[in-house]
VOMI-673359 format. One record per residue (C-alpha): y, x negated, z negated; residue in three letters. Coordinates in steps of 0.05 Angstrom, whole numbers, padded with zeros to 5 digits, always signed. Each point is the difference from the previous one (the first is absolute). Example, Ala and Ser with C-alpha at 12.3 -4.5 7.8 and 13.67 -1.06 7.14 Angstrom:
% VOMI-673359
-00090-00246-00156ALA/+00069-00027+00013SER/
//
This chain:
% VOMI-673359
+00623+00453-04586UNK/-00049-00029+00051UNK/+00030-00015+00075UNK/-00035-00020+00053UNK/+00053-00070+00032UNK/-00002+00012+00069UNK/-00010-00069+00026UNK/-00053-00020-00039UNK/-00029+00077-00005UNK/-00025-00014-00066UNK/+00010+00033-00059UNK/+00052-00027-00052UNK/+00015+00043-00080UNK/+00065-00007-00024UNK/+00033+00042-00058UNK/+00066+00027-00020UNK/+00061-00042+00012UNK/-00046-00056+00042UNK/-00012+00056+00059UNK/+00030-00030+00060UNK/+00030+00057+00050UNK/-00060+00036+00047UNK/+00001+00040+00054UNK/-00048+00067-00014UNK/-00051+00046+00048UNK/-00001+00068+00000UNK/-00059+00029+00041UNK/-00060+00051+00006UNK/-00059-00025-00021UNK/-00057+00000+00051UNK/-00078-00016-00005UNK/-00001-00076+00002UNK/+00053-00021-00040UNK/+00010-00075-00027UNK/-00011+00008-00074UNK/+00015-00056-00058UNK/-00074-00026+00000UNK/+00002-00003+00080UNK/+00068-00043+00002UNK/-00030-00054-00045UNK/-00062-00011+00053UNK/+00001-00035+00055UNK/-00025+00053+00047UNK/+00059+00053-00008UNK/+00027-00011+00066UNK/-00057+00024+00030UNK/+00006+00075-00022UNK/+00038+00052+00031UNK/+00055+00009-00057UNK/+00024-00084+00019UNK/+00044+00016+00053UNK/+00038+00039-00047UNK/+00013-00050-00055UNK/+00008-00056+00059UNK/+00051+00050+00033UNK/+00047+00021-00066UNK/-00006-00078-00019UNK/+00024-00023+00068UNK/+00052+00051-00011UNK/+00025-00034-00064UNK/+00006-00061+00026UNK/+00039+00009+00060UNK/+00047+00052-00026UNK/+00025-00046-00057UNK/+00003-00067+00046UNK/-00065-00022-00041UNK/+00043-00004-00058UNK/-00040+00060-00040UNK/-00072-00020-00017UNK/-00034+00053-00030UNK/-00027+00072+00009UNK/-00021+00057-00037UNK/-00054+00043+00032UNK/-00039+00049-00055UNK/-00069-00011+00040UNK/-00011-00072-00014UNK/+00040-00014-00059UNK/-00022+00044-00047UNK/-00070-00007-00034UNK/-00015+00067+00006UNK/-00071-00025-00045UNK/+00045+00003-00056UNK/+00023+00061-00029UNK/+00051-00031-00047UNK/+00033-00029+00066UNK/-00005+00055+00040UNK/+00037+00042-00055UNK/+00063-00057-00007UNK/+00000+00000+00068UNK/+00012+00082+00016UNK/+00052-00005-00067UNK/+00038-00055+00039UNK/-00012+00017+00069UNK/+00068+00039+00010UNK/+00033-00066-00029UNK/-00029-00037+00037UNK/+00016+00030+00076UNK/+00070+00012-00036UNK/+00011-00080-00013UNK/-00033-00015+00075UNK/+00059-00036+00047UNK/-00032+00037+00056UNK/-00058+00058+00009UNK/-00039-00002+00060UNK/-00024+00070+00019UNK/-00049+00001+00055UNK/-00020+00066+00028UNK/-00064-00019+00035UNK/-00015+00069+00032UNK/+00061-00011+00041UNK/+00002-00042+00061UNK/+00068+00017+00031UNK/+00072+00011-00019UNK/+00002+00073+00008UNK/+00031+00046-00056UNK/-00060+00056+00001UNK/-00051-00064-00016UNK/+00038-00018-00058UNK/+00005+00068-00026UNK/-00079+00008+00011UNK/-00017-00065-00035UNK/-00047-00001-00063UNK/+00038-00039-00036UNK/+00051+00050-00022UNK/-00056+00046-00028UNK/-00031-00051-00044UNK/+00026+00005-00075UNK/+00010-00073-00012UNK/+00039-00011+00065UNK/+00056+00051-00038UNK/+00019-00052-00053UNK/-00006-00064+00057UNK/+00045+00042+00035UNK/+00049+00002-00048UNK/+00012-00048-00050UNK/+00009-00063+00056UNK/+00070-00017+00010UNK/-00029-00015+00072UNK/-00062+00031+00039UNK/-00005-00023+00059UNK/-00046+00045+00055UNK/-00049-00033+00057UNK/-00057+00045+00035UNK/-00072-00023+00005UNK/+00015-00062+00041UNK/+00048-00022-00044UNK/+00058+00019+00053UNK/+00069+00010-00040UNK/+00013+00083-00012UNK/+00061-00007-00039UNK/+00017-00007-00073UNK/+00022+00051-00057UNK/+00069-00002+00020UNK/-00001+00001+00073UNK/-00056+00063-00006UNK/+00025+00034-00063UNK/+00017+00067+00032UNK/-00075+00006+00028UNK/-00038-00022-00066UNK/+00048+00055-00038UNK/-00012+00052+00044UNK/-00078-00025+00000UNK/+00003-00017-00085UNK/+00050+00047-00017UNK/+00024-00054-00040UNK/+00083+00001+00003UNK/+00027-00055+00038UNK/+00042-00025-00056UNK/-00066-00012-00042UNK/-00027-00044+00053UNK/+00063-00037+00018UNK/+00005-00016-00083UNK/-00061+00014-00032UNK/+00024+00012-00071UNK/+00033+00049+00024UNK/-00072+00048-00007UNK/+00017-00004-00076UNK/+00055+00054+00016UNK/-00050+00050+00031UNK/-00035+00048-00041UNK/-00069-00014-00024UNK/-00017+00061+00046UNK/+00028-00021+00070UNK/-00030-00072-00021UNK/-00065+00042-00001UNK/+00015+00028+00064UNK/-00006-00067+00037UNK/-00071-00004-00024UNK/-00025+00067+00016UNK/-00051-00004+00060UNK/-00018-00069-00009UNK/-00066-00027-00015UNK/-00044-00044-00030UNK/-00072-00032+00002UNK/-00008+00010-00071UNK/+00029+00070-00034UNK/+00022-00043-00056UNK/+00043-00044+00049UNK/+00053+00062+00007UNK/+00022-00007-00069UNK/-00004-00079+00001UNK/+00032-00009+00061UNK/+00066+00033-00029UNK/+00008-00034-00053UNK/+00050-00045+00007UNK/+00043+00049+00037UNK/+00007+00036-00068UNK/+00006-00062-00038UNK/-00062+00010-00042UNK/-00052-00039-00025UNK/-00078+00026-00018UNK/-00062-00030-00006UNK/-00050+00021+00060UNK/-00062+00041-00011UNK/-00039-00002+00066UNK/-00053+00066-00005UNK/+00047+00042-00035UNK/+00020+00036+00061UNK/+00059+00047-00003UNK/+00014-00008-00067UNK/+00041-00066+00025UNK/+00051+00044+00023UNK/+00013+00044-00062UNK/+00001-00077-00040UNK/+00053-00016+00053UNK/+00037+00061-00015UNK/+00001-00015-00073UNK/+00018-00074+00000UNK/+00054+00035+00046UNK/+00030+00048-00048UNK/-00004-00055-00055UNK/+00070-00029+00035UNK/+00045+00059+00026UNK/+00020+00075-00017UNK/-00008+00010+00070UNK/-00056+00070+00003UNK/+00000-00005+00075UNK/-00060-00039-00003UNK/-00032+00052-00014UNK/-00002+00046+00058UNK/-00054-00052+00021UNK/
//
């Protein structure tokens, strides 16, 4: 797993029982991101996306009393030029926001601590936001200033009645493995993705499932979903999707 340490904001690899405890982002992506190639230059800062990493970084630091060094963001730690990588990294990615101390959310289409912003904020149509929603024990909320919102606790009743995800899930997230595979389903419906192969990907580590990714086979991701699905439960209300 690569992190990026957030005092020296370089990149550091470590692997199974060596990987020291990270705080995670979950965001929308927008047009001038800081990608893996970018954070190794010297001119990264300069681009629009910096503010961002400097921001959720900052956060990390202060927040643990600059005890917790390192960060996962999926921009600039992933080598996206590798397919092999990109394809561990979607398998794990649900394991990895789940093992996170603390997930910082940040909503950056809203500037102000007002309940009909949050409810009209991108992030909670995007299809990988669903899983970084759920599987950290913590998520944490700040609008596009980085201004405090609230965390999953304090704002559960809003992001069920904006999810539909049951309250109990997101105050213990194993808990989703006691919904059925349809109302699991559910939480997805409506949300979107760059790529039409992403809403497949995106869910798999919801459903605890692991496939190899085939980017240009389209819609056909879905039906492989459904079928590494079915592999592991009797459960046939999977398939009213």
């Amino acid at each position: 797993m690569r992190l990026l340490n957030v005092f020296t904001m370089k990149l550091e690899e470590y692997f199974g029982s060596q990987i020291p405890g990270y705080d995670i982002l979950s965001h929308c992506w927008g047009t001038e991101e800081i990608t893996f190639g970018d954070i190794n230059g010297s001119t990264w800062r300069e681009k629009d996306g910096a503010l961002k990493i400097v921001n959720a970084s900052f956060q990390c630091r202060s927040r643990a009393n600059h005890q917790r060094r390192y960060i996962w963001i999926d921009t600039c730690c992933i080598d996206k030029s590798s397919s092999a990588e990109l394809s561990e990294a979607i398998n794990s990615m649900y394991n990895w926001y789940k093992r996170s101390v603390v997930c910082f959310a940040y909503l950056g289409d809203v500037d102000k601590d007002v309940e009909d912003e949050i409810r009209k904020s991108r992030w909670f149509t995007r299809g990988w936001t669903l899983q970084e929603l759920v599987a950290p024990k913590e998520v944490i909320f700040f609008d596009k200033n980085w201004n405090y919102l609230g965390d999953k606790n304090t704002l559960s009743t809003l992001l069920s009645q904006i999810t539909t995800i049951p309250e109990a899930v997101l105050a213990n997230p194993p808990r989703h493995r006691s919904c059925s595979l349809a109302r699991k389903m559910s939480w997805a419906a409506g949300r979107e993705t760059t790529r039409e192969e992403d809403i497949a990907y995106c869910l798999l580590g919801l459903f605890e499932v692991n496939m190899p990714l085939l980017y240009g086979e389209g819609a056909r991701a879905f039906i492989r979903l459904q079928e590494e699905i079915i592999k592991e439960t009797d459960d046939q209300s999977l398939f009213a999707w």
